[in-house]
N, C-alpha and C positions, 0 to 999 in steps of 0.2 A: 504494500500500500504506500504509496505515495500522495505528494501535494497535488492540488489540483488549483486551474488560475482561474480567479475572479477580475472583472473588471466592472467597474462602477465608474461613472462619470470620466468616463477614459484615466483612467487611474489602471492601473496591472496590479496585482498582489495576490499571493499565493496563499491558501489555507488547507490547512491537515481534515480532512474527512471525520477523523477520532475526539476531535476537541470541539466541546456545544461551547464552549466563551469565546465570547467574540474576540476573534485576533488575525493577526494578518502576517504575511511574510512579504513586506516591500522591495519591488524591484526597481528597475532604474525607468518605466514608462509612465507619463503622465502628470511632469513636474514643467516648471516653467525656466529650469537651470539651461545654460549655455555653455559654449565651449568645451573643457573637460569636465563642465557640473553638469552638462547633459542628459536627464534631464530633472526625474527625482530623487536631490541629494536629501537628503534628511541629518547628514553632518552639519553641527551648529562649528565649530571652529575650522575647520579645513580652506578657508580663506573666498569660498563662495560669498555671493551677492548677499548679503543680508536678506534685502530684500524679497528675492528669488527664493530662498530659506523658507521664510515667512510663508509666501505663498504655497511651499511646496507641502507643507505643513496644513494651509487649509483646504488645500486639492484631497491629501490622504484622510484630515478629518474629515472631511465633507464626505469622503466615499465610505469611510468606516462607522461612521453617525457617534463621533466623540467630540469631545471639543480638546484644543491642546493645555487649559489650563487643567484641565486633570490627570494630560500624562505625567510620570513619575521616573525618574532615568538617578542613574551616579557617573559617581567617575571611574571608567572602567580601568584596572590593572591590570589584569592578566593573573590575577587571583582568586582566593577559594576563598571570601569573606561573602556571605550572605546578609541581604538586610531586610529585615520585615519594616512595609511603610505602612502608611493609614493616609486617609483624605485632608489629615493635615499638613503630607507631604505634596499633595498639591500646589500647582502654579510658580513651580520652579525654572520649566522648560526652558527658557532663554534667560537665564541667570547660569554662574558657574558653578558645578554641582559642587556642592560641599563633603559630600560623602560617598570614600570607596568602596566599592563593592561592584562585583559582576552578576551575584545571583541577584533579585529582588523577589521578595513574595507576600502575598497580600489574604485578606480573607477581606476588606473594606469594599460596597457597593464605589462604583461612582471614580474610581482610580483605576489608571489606562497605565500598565506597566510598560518599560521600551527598555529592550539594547540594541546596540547599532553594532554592525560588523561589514567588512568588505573583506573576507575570506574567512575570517573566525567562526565557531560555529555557535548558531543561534538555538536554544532550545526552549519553545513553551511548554509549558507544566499546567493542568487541570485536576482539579479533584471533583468531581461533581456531587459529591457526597458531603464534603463540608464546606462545597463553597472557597475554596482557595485556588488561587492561579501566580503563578511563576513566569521569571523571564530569567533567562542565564544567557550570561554573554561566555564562551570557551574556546579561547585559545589553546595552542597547545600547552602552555602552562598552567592553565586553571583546567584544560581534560586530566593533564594527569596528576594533580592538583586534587579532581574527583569535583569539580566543581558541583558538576550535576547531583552525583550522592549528597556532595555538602548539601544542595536544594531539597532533597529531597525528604533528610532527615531533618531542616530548619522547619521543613511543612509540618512535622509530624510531633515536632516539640511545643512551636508556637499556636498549631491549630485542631491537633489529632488526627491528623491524614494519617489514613491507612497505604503504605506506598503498593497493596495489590489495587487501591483504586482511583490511584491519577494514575491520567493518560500524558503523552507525551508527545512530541513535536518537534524532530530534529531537521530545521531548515535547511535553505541551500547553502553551502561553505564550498572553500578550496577543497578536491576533493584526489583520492589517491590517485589518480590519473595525471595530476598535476603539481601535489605537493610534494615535491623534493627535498631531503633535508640531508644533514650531517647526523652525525655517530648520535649527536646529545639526545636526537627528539626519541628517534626507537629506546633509548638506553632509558631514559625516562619514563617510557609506556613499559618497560620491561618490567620495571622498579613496580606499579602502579598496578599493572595488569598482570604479574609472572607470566606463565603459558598462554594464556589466551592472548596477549598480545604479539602472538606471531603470527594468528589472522588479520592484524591489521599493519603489517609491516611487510613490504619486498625491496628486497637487495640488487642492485644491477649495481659492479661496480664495486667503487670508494662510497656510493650515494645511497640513499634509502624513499621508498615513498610511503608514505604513511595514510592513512587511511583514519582521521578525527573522526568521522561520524560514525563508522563500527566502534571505536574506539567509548565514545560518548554510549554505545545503544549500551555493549556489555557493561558500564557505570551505571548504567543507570537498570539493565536487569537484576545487577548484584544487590544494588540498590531495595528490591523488591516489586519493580515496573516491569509488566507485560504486555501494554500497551504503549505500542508505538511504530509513530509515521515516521519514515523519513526519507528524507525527498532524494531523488534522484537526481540531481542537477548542481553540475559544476562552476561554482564562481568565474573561475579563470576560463575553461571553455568558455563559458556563457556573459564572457564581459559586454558583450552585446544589450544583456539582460540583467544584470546583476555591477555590484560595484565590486571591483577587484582590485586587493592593493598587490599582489605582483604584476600580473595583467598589466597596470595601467604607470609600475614603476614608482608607486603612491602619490599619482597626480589622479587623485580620484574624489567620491567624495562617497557616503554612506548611503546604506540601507537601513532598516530597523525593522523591527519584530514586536510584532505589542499583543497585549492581552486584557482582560479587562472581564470583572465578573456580568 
């Protein structure tokens, strides 16, 4: 099972079949960006038009039916800190986030979660049982990291999720086809995943390609998750479609990933 594309208001955005909360996986169609912001950046600092930003922002709310003072974002690291917000953490979006973190998760009606990535991998998180939803933003260092497990256990401390019944959401990322790395990244899945991370590793070479989104699914099986989407579709292939920060040399600008009860 894979994502499937929705388009509203000539807006593009991809959504998981498994997930009833409204969320979306934004691509690059449907924004008012130029040049290399071409055309829906959703990156607030990457040196786009203000402007263009702004608008791009009310093209994806206007097709998602949010408004942008209740999405909720931080500042992402490449770490395994999770933060639980509430509707107090509202109306931040275009201010400097104050707080790190890559997972966010919520049980609060009326709060529109977001990470942004251009090759990292996106993962939304649903309970529909107690009404909680997740966003995790996973690089290679917060997958092996265990970002997602971290998520999944913050659910289940802060709200009683049962992790047999969130469903999951693993969007489109750089994907083993195209990620290339050195010795550290496999050596790190190694650490993180022992044997089963030899399904997500192949050798050609001094080089390795890695494979984050098998990577992220067995995290998140171990985790206790049996449900889950993930999309078939590669960043770097699909820069046509997607924002890619090798692809593009990081002269690019973002996507995002939102969720919302």
């Amino acid at each position: 099972m894979s994502l499937t594309e929705k388009m509203v208001n000539g807006v593009l955005f991809m959504s998981a079949p498994n997930i009833d909360a409204p969320h979306a996986f934004t691509t690059r169609f449907g924004g008012a960006g130029r040049g290399i912001y071409e055309s829906l950046n959703l990156g607030l600092n990457l040196g786009d038009d203000p402007g263009c930003v702004r608008e791009n922002y009310d093209r994806i709310c206007g097709a998602l039916n949010i408004s942008d003072s209740d999405i909720v974002c931080s500042k992402q690291v490449h770490g395994a800190d999770v933060r639980a917000v509430t509707r107090a953490d509202r109306g931040m979006l275009f201010t400097t986030a104050e707080h790190e973190a890559d997972g966010l998760v919520t049980c609060d009606s009326g709060v529109t979660l977001a990470v942004f990535t251009a090759d990292c991998t996106p993962v939304l998180l649903h309970d529909p049982v107690r009404n909680a939803v997740a966003a995790v933003h996973a690089g290679w260092r917060g997958t092996v990291a265990d970002i997602a497990g971290e998520t999944v256990r913050t659910m289940a401390v802060k709200y009683g999720c049962r992790p047999a019944d969130i469903k999951a959401a693993i969007g489109p990322c750089i994907s083993v086809c195209c990620y290339e790395t050195g010795q550290d990244v496999p050596d790190a899945l190694l650490r993180a995943l022992g044997a089963e991370a030899d399904s997500c590793i192949t050798q050609f070479g001094g080089k390795f390609r890695v494979d984050l989104k098998k990577a992220n699914r067995l995290l998140l099986v171990r985790a206790g998750l049996s449900d889950i989407t993930v999309s078939d579709e590669c960043t770097a292939c699909r820069s046509d479609k997607y924002w890619s920060h090798r692809a593009t040399k990081g002269k690019r600008g973002s996507q995002a990933a939102f969720i919302r009860i």
